[in-house]
C-alpha positions in Angstrom: 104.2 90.9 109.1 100.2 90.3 110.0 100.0 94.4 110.8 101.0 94.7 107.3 99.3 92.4 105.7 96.2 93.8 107.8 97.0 97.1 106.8 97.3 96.0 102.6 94.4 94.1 103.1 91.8 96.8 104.4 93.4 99.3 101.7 93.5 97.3 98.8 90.0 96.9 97.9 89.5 100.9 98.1 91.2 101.0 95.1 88.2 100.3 93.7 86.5 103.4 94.4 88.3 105.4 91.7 87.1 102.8 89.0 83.7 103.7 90.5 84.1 107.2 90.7 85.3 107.3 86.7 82.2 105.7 85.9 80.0 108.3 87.7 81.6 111.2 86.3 82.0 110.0 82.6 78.4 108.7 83.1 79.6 105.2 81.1 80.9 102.6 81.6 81.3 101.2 78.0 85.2 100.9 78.7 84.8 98.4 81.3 84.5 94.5 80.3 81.1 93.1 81.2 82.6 89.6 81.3 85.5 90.5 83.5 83.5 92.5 86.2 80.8 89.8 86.0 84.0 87.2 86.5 85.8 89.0 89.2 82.8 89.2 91.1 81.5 85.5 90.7 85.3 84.4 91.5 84.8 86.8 94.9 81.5 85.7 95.6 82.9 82.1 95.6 85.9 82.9 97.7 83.7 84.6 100.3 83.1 81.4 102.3 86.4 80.9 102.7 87.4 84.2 104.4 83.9 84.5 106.4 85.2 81.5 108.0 88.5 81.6 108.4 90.5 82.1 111.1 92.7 83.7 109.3 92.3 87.7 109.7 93.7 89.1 107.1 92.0 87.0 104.7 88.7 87.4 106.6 88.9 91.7 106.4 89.9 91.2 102.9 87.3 89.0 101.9 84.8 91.0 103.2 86.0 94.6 102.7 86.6 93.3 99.0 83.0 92.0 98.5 81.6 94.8 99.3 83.0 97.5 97.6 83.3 95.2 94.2 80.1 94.6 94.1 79.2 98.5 94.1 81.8 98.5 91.3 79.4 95.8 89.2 76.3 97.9 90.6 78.1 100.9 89.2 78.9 99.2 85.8 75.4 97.6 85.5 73.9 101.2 86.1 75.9 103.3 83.8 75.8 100.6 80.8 74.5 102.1 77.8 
Protein backbone atom coordinates (compact mmCIF):
# COMPACT_ATOMS: atom_id res chain seq x y z
CA UNK A 1 0.00 0.00 0.00
CA UNK A 2 3.00 2.78 0.69
CA UNK A 3 4.34 1.84 -3.10
CA UNK A 4 1.05 3.02 -4.21
CA UNK A 5 0.42 5.70 -2.31
CA UNK A 6 4.16 6.71 -3.36
CA UNK A 7 3.42 6.10 -6.72
CA UNK A 8 -0.20 8.52 -6.60
CA UNK A 9 1.64 10.85 -4.70
CA UNK A 10 4.64 11.76 -7.16
CA UNK A 11 1.96 11.62 -10.20
CA UNK A 12 -0.72 13.55 -8.88
CA UNK A 13 0.53 16.92 -8.78
CA UNK A 14 1.67 16.58 -12.67
CA UNK A 15 -1.72 16.85 -13.34
CA UNK A 16 -1.17 20.26 -13.04
CA UNK A 17 0.90 20.72 -16.00
CA UNK A 18 -2.02 20.52 -18.49
CA UNK A 19 -3.82 23.41 -16.60
CA UNK A 20 -0.49 25.14 -17.22
CA UNK A 21 -0.03 24.16 -20.63
CA UNK A 22 -3.83 25.42 -21.57
CA UNK A 23 -2.93 28.70 -20.26
CA UNK A 24 0.26 29.02 -22.51
CA UNK A 25 -1.37 28.04 -25.52
CA UNK A 26 -4.75 30.05 -25.24
CA UNK A 27 -2.35 32.89 -23.90
CA UNK A 28 -5.19 33.61 -20.98
CA UNK A 29 -5.99 32.68 -18.19
CA UNK A 30 -9.29 34.63 -17.68
CA UNK A 31 -11.09 31.19 -17.13
CA UNK A 32 -9.18 30.41 -14.03
CA UNK A 33 -10.40 31.84 -10.52
CA UNK A 34 -7.91 34.29 -9.02
CA UNK A 35 -9.29 33.54 -5.54
CA UNK A 36 -9.11 29.79 -5.90
CA UNK A 37 -5.48 29.57 -7.26
CA UNK A 38 -4.49 32.23 -4.78
CA UNK A 39 -6.39 29.77 -2.05
CA UNK A 40 -5.04 26.52 -3.10
CA UNK A 41 -1.74 27.80 -3.01
CA UNK A 42 -1.86 29.66 0.47
CA UNK A 43 -3.71 26.32 1.83
CA UNK A 44 -0.37 24.41 0.22
CA UNK A 45 2.04 26.83 1.39
CA UNK A 46 0.63 26.33 4.90
CA UNK A 47 0.61 22.55 4.66
CA UNK A 48 4.22 22.51 3.57
CA UNK A 49 5.67 22.39 7.02
CA UNK A 50 3.96 19.54 7.72
CA UNK A 51 5.22 17.26 4.98
CA UNK A 52 8.91 18.86 4.94
CA UNK A 53 8.95 17.39 8.29
CA UNK A 54 7.31 14.47 8.40
CA UNK A 55 8.33 11.32 8.61
CA UNK A 56 5.90 10.30 6.74
CA UNK A 57 7.05 9.73 2.85
CA UNK A 58 4.35 9.92 0.94
CA UNK A 59 3.11 12.95 2.45
CA UNK A 60 6.68 14.45 2.31
CA UNK A 61 7.14 13.75 -1.87
CA UNK A 62 3.63 15.00 -2.09
CA UNK A 63 4.10 18.02 -0.28
CA UNK A 64 6.92 18.96 -2.01
CA UNK A 65 6.28 17.74 -5.58
CA UNK A 66 2.88 19.63 -5.16
CA UNK A 67 4.43 22.93 -4.10
CA UNK A 68 6.32 23.23 -6.70
CA UNK A 69 4.55 22.65 -9.66
CA UNK A 70 1.32 24.65 -8.20
CA UNK A 71 3.05 27.40 -7.69
CA UNK A 72 4.27 27.53 -11.58
CA UNK A 73 0.49 27.00 -12.06
CA UNK A 74 -0.17 30.58 -9.94
CA UNK A 75 3.09 32.00 -11.83
CA UNK A 76 1.36 30.88 -14.97
CA UNK A 77 -2.03 32.45 -14.07
CA UNK A 78 -0.42 35.65 -12.74
CA UNK A 79 1.48 35.96 -16.09
CA UNK A 80 -1.20 35.33 -18.60
CA UNK A 81 -3.93 37.54 -16.66
CA UNK A 82 -5.26 40.11 -18.85
Amino acid sequence: MKTIGLIAAIILPFFNIPLIVKIVRGRSSHDISLIWVWGVWICTLLMAPSGFTSTDLVWRCYNIINLVLFTGVVITVWRYRK
